[in-house]
C-alpha positions as CSV (number, residue, x, y, z in Angstrom):
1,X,-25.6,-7.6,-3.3
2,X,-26.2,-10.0,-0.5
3,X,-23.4,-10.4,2.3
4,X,-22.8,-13.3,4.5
5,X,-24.2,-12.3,7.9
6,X,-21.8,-13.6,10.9
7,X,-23.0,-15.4,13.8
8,X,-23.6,-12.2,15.9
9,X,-25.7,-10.7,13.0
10,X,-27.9,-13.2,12.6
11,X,-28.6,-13.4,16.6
12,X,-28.9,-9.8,16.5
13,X,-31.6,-10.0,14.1
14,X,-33.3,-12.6,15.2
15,X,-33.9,-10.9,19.1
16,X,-35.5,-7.7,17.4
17,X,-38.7,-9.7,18.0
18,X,-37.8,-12.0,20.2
19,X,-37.6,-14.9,18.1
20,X,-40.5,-14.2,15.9
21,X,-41.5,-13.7,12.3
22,X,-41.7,-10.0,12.0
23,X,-44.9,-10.4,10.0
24,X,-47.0,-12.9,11.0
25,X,-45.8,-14.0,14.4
26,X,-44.8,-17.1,14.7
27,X,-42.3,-18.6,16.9
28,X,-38.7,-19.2,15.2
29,X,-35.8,-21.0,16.1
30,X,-32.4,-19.1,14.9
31,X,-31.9,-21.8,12.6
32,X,-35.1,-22.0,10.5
33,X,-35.1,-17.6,10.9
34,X,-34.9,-16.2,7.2
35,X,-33.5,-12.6,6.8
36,X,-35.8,-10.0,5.3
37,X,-34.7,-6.9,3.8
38,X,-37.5,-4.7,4.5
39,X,-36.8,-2.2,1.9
40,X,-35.6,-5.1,-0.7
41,X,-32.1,-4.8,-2.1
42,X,-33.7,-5.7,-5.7
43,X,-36.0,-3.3,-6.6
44,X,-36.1,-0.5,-3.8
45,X,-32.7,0.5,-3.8
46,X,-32.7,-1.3,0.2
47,X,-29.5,-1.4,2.2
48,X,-28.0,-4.5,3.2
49,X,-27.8,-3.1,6.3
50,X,-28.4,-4.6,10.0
51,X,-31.1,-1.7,10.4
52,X,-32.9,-3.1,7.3
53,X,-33.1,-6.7,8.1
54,X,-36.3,-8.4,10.5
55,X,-37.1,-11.9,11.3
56,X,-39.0,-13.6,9.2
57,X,-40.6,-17.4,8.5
58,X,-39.6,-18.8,5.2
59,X,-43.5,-18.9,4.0
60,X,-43.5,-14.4,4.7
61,X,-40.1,-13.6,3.7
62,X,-40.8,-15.7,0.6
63,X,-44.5,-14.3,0.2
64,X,-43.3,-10.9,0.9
65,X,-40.8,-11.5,-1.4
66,X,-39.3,-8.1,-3.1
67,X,-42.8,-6.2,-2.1
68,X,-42.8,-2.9,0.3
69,X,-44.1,-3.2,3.7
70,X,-47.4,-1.7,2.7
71,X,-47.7,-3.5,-0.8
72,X,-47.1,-7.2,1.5
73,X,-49.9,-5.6,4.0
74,X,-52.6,-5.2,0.9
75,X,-51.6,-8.5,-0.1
76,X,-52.4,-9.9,2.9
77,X,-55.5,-8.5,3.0
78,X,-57.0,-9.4,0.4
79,X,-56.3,-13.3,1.2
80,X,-59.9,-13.6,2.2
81,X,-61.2,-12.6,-1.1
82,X,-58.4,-14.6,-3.7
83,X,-59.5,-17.9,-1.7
84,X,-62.9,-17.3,-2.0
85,X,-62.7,-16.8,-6.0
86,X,-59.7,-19.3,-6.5
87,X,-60.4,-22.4,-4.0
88,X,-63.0,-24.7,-4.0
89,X,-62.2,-26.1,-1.0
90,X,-62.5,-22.7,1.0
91,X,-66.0,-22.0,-0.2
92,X,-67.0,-25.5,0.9
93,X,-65.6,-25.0,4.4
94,X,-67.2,-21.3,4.6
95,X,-70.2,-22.2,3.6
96,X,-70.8,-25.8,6.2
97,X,-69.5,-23.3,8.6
98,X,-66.1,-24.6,9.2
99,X,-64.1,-21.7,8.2
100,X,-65.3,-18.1,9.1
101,X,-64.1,-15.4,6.7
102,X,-62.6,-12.0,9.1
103,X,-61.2,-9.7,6.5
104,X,-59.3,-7.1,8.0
105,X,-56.5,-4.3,8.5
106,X,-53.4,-5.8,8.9
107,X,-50.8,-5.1,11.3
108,X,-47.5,-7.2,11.8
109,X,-45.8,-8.7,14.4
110,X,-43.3,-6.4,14.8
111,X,-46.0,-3.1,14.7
112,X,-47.8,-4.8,17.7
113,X,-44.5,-4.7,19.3
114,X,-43.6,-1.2,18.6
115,X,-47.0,-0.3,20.1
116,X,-46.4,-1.7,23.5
């Protein structure tokens, strides 16, 4: 079960990465900064633990949702290829040139900061 994080928790969290998502980056204010249980309390037998918990923006921590790191990751990855079967829209723009398609490996945020 979910605890109430204090003040001090939630600031702690949130500097890990320096006021940004975990996964993909982006800036955060403390405010809009959603809590992500890495290993989720759900389904992985997570901890609800400070140790446990990264940064993230509402759109990856709910993406992400009770997935494992590397399970989000191959999700993420194949983004490319669900658009291009599923939207319309992206094919149109891929193919007048608008949108170029970069598939990938993908490595979050907070990797890129471990490697520095």
């Amino acid at each position: 079960m979910r605890r109430k994080l204090t003040q001090s928790e939630r600031t702690e969290v949130y500097l890990k990465t320096n006021g940004h998502c975990a996964y993909c980056g982006c800036e955060l204010t403390i405010k809009s900064m959603t809590v992500d249980h890495v290993i989720s309390l759900a389904h992985h037998d997570g901890k609800d633990e400070l140790a446990n918990m990264l940064p993230a923006c509402r759109s990856c921590n709910h993406y992400k949702s009770t997935l494992t790191l590397e399970h989000f990751r191959e999700a993420v990855e194949r983004f490319p290829a669900v658009l291009m079967r599923d939207s319309v829209t992206y094919k149109n723009a891929v193919r007048f040139g608008l949108v170029t398609p970069n598939p990938h490996k993908v490595k979050f945020y907070f990797e890129e900061m471990e490697d520095e």
